[in-house]
C-alpha positions in Angstrom: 47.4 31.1 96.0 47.1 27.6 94.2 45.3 28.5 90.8 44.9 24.2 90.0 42.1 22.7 89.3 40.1 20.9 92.0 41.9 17.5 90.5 45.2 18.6 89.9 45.2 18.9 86.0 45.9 22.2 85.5 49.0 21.8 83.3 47.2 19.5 81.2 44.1 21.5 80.5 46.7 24.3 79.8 48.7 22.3 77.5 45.3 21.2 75.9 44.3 24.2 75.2 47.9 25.5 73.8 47.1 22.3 71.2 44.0 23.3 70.5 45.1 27.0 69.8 48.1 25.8 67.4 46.0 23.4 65.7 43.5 26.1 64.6 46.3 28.2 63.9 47.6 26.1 61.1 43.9 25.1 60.3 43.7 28.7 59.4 47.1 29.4 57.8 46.3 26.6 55.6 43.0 27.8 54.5 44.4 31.1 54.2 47.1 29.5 51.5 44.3 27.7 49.7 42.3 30.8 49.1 45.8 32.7 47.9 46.4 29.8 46.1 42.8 29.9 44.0 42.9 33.9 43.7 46.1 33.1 41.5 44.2 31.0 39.5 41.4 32.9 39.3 43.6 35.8 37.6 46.0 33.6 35.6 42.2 32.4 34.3 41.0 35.9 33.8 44.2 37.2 32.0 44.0 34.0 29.4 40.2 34.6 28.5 41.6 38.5 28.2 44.3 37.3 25.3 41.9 34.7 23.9 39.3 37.9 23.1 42.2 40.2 21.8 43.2 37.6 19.8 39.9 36.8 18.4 39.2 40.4 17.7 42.4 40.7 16.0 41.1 38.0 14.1 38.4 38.8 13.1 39.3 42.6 11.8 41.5 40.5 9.3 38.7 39.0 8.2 37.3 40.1 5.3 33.4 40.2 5.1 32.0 38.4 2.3 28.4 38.7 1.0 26.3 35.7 -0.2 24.1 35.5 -2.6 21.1 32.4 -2.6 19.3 31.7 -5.4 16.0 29.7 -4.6 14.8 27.0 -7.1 12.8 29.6 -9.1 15.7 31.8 -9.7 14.9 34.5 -7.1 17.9 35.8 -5.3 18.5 36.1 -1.5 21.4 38.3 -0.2 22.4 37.4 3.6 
């Protein structure tokens, strides 16, 4: 039982499509490390803006609110 092709290029087709298959193989392992690769980012990104709005809470509590007083040109006071 000869399983060849018709023109004799069996091992070639075979060996083509072994390429093929290993090629999309690392296509996809590489893609794979890319979207690992941004994931990290996107929680090194997510824990920074975390701190940044602790911080600026921290901030703000030492703070100490102050209330202004306006007085218009005909002496009439406005408190914000």
């Amino acid at each position: 039982m000869n399983r060849s092709a018709p023109n004799g290029n069996s091992s070639t087709a075979v060996s083509a499509g072994i390429t093929s298959a290993m090629l999309n193989y690392y296509v996809y392992e590489d893609l794979v490390f890319h979207v690992q690769a941004i994931q990290l980012q996107m929680i090194e990104i997510a824990k920074f803006i975390d701190d940044q709005a602790k911080n600026d809470q921290k901030t703000r509590m030492k703070l100490k609110s102050r209330s202004l007083t306006f007085v218009d040109p005909y002496g009439n006071p406005t408190t914000n």
